[in-house]
LOTI-913551 format. One line per 2 residues: number of its first residue (from 1); for each residue x, y, z of C-alpha. Coordinates in pm, whole numbers, plus 50000, padded with zeros to 5 digits. Example, Ala and Ser with C-alpha at 12.3 -4.5 7.8 and 13.67 -1.06 7.14 Angstrom:
! residues 2
1) 51230,49550,50780 | 51367,49894,50714 $
This chain:
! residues 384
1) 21598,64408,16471 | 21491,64050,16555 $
3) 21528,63804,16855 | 21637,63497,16786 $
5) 21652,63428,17154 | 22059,63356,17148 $
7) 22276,63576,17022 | 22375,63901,16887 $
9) 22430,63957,16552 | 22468,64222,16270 $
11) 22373,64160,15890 | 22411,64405,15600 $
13) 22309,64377,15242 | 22641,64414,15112 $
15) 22821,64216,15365 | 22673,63965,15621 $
17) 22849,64098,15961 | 22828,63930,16301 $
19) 22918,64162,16552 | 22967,63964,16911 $
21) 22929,64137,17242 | 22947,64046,17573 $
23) 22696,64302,17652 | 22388,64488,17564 $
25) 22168,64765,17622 | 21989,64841,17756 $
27) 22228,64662,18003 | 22425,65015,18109 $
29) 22757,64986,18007 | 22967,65147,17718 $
31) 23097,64835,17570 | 22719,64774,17459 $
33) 22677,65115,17331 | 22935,65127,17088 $
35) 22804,64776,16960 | 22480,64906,16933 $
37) 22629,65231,16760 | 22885,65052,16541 $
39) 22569,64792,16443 | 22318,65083,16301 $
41) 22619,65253,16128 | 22712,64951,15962 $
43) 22366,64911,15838 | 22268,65190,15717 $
45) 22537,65139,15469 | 22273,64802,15286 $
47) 22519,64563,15548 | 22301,64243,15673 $
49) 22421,64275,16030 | 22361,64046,16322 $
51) 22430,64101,16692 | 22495,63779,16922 $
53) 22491,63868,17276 | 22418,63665,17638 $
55) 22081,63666,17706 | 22063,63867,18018 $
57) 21694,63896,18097 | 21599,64240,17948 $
59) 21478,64306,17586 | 21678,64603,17373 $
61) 21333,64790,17296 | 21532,65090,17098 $
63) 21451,65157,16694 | 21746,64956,16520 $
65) 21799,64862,16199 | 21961,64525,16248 $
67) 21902,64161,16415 | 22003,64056,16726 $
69) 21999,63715,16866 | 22011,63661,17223 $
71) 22214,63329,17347 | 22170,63145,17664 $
73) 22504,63150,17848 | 22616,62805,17980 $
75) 22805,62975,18210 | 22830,63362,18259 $
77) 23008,63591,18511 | 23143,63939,18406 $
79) 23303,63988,18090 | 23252,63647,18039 $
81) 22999,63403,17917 | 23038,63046,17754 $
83) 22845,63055,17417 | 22906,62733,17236 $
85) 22644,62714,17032 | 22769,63035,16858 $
87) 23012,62787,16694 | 22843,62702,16384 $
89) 22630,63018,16324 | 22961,63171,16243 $
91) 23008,62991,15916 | 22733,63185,15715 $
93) 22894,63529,15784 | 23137,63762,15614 $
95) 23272,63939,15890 | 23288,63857,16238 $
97) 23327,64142,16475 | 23450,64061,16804 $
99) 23463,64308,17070 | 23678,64206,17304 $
101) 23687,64146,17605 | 23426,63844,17582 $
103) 23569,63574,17792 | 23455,63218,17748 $
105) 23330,63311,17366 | 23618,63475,17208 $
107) 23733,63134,17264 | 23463,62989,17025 $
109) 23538,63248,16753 | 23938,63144,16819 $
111) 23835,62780,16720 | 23580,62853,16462 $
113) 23856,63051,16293 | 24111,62776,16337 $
115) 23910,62529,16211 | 23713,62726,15873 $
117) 24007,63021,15880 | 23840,63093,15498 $
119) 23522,63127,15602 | 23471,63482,15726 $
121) 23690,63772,15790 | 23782,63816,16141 $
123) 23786,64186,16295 | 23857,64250,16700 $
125) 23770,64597,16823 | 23994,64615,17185 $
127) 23786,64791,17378 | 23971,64749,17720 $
129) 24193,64558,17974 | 24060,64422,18272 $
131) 24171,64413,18609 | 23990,64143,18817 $
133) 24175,63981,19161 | 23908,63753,19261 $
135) 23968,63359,19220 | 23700,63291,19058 $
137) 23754,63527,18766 | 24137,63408,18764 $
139) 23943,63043,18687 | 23720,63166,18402 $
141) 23980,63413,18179 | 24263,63108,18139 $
143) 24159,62990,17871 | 24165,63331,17738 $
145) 24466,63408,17814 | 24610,63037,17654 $
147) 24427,63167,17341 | 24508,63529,17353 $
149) 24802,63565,17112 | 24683,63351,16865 $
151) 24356,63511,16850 | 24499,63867,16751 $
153) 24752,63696,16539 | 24444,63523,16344 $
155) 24287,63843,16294 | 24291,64042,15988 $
157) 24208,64409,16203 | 24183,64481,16524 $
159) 24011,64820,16607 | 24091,65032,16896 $
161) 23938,65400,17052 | 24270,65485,17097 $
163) 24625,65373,17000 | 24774,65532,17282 $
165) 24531,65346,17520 | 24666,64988,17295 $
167) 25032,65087,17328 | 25017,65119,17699 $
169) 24772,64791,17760 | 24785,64456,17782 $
171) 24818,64381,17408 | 25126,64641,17382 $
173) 25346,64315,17240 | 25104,64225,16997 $
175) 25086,64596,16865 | 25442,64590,16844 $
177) 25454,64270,16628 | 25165,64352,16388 $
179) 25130,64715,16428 | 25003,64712,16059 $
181) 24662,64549,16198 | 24601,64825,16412 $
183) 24345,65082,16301 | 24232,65384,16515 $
185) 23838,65456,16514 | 23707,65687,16771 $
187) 23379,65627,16941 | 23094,65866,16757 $
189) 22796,66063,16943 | 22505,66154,16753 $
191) 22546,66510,16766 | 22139,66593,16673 $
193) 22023,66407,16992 | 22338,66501,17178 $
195) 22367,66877,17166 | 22376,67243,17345 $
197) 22072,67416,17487 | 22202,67666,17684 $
199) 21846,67847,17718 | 21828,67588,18016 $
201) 22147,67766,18187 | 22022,68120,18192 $
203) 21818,68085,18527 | 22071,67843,18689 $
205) 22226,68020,19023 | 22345,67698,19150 $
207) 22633,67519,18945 | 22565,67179,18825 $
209) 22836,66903,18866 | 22721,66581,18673 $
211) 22837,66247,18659 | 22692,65928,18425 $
213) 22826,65584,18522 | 22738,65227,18644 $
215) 22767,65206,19050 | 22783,64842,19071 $
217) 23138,64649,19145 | 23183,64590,18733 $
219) 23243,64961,18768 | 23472,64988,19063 $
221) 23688,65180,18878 | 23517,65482,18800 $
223) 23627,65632,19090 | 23301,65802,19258 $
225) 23469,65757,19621 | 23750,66011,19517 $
227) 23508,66218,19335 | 23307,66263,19663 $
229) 23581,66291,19881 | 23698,66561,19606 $
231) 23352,66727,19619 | 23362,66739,19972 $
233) 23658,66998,19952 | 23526,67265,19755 $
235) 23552,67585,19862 | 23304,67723,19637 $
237) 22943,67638,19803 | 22693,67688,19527 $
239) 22703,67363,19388 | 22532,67068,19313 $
241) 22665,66704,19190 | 22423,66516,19015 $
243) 22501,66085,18974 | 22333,65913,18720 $
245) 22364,65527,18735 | 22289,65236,18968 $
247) 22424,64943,19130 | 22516,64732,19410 $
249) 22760,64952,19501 | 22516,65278,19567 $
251) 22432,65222,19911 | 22793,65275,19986 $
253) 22876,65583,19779 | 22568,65713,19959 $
255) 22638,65604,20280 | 23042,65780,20192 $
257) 22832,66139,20112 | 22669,66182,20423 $
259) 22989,66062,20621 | 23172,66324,20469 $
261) 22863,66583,20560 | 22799,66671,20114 $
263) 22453,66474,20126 | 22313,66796,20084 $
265) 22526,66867,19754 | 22481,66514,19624 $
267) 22168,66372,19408 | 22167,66039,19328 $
269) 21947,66000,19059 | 21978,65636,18962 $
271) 21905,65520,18616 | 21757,65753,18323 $
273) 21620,65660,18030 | 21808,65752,17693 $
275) 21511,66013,17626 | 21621,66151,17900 $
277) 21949,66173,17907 | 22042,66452,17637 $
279) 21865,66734,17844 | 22036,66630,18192 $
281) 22364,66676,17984 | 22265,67023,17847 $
283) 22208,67116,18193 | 22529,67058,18363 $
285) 22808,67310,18387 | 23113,67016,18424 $
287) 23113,66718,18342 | 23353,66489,18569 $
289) 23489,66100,18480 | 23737,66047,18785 $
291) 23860,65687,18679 | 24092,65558,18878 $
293) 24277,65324,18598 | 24294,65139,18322 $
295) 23956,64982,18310 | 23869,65297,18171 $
297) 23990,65311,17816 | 23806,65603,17619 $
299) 23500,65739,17837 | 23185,65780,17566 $
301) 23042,65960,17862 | 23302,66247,17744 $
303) 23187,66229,17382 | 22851,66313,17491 $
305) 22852,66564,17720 | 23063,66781,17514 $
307) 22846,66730,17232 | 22608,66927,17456 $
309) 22831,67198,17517 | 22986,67089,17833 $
311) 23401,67088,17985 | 23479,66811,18124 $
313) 23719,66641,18359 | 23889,66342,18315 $
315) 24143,66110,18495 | 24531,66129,18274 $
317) 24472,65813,18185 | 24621,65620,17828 $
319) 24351,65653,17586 | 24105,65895,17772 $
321) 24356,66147,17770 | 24380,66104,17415 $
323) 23966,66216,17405 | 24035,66575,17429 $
325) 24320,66841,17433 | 24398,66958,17813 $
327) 24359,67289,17880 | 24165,67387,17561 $
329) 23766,67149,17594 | 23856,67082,17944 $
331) 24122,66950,18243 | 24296,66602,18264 $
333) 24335,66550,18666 | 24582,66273,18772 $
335) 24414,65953,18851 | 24291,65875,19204 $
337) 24425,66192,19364 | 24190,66373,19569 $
339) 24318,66729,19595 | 24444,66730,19221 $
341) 24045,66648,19122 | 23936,66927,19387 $
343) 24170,67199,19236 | 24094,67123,18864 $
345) 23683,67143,18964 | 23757,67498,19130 $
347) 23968,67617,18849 | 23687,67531,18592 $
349) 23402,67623,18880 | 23568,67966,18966 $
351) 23622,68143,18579 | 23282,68141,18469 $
353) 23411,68299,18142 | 23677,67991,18099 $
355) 23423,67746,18129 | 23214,67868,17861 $
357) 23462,67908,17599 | 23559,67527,17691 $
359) 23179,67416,17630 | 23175,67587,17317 $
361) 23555,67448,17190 | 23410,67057,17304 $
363) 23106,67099,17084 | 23353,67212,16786 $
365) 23575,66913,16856 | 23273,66638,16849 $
367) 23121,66799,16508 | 23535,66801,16336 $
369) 23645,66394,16514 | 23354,66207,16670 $
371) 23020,66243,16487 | 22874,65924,16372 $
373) 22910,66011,15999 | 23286,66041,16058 $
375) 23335,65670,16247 | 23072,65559,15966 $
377) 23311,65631,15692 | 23605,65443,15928 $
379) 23389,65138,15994 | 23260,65097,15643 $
381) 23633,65129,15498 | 23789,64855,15699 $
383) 23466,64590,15630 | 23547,64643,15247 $
């Protein structure tokens, strides 16, 4: 990978692919990680590929197998960052993969492919809605949303995680009129540094809760205030929820904990590096994702901890409902409702047998849908 100090962008031998992101790693988020993913499978297969991304301060420092040019945002807030200058490096691509939502530059890659519609092959991977009340957002996504329905029209396929997350979302009328554009392509987990070690479990007497997720306001939504207040509930005592993430919004989620007396239960771990982050996994017993709507629109958090072996939880929400089958690699909870999260943790909690034979049915489900050789055969079909 190179820095270009601009953008981020994706090149192949076989095809010259920009792939456009709004963020990063190792920026925490899980839009950036399945760029990041989706850029090493695509070039692995001889693809030039190029990432252009907002530069955001920090370096990606990870092995990688492609370019990435980091741009300086004119303006930036969010989802959202003005790119202008990523007009004409567009020109000498193949394929440009947007993943969407990138306010302020999916407008550039509207105009470039208004103006030079020939010129490269325009793919949009929807990886989400967004629900954002303040003004100033409301300012900043107009444009966008003047633009919106002719950008999906001008695209030749638009990827999704999920269908069923797409046919509920904002875009539900474009699906409708072109639902021949629409391809499915799962999120993928690489299933050698993401798997079970249950050697690690043998001496465990307390039972290990575990959360990953961003605590700063981008990540409202993941709903750690109703996990807690959730947590807080449980009848069964020998326990112990682990958070991994940071953000602005820690202080408060702490602050919630020893309010509703579960300090003691509660680690907050902060960040982890990605080294570290496979054997935190293969020590859990549940795995919980609590979002509270549709901001969350797949959960590669789920992917990954049942690649190690672990159930999981998860809000009944379109698209991350779609991750796994209820009842059979783990429990679908309804969003946002306290004492339906508490009951599904003690149901899983309270049959050790049952929770076992759920880890070992999520590890058979990554290896058969979401390993990376699967979405590389996907990705690699529709670039053709």
């Amino acid at each position: 990978m190179v820095i270009v100090n601009h953008a981020f962008i994706v090149y192949t031998k076989d095809m010259k692919i920009a792939q456009i992101i709004c963020v990063f790693p190792p920026y925490k988020s899980g839009l950036g990680n399945v760029a990041r993913d989706f850029s090493e499978i695509l070039a692995k297969s001889e693809n030039e590929v190029t990432v252009f991304t907002p530069n955001r301060g920090k370096i990606f420092s990870g092995k990688h197998n492609f370019k990435i040019i980091l741009l300086k945002p004119w303006l930036k807030m969010g989802f959202g960052a003005f790119l202008p200058q990523l007009f004409f490096r567009l020109f000498s691509f193949d394929i440009v993969y947007l993943h969407y939502p990138f306010f302020g530059t999916a407008e550039i890659v509207w105009l470039a492919k208004t103006i030079f519609n020939k010129k490269f092959k325009l793919i949009i991977h929807y990886h989400m809605d967004v629900k954002n009340s303040s003004p100033i957002f409301k300012i900043l996504s107009w444009p966008n949303e003047i633009i919106k329905n002719s950008l999906f029209k001008k695209a030749e396929i638009i990827t999704c995680a999920s269908l069923d997350y797409v046919k509920n979302s904002d875009i539900a009328i474009i699906y409708k009129k072109y639902p021949e554009k629409f391809i499915e392509i799962p999120f993928g987990v690489d299933t050698e540094k993401f798997k079970p070690n249950n050697l690690q479990k043998i001496t465990q007497k307390i039972i290990k809760i575990l959360f990953v997720g961003g605590l700063d306001r981008a990540h409202y939504f993941k709903g750690i205030n109703v996990l807690l207040a959730a947590i807080s509930k449980l009848k069964i005592q020998n326990y112990q929820l682990q958070i991994i993430g940071d953000g602005d919004l820690k202080p408060e989620y702490e602050k919630q904990a020893k309010e509703l007396g579960a300090a003691d239960k509660i680690i907050f771990s902060g960040k982890v590096s990605d080294e570290e982050l496979p054997a935190i996994y293969q020590q859990a017993d549940l795995f919980i994702l609590p979002s509270i709507n549709k901001n969350e629109a797949f959960g590669l958090v789920l992917l990954e901890a049942m690649a190690c072996g672990v159930p999981v939880i998860a809000s009944n929400l379109p698209g991350v409902r779609t991750v796994f089958e209820n009842g059979k690699q783990g429990l679908l909870c309804k969003p946002n409702d306290v004492d339906d999260l508490k009951n599904k943790i003690e149901e899983i909690l309270s049959n050790e047998e049952k929770r076992k034979k759920m880890g070992k049915e999520a590890r058979v489900l990554i290896l058969e849908k979401y390993s990376q050789e699967e979405v590389g055969k996907k990705l690699n079909e529709i670039i053709k």
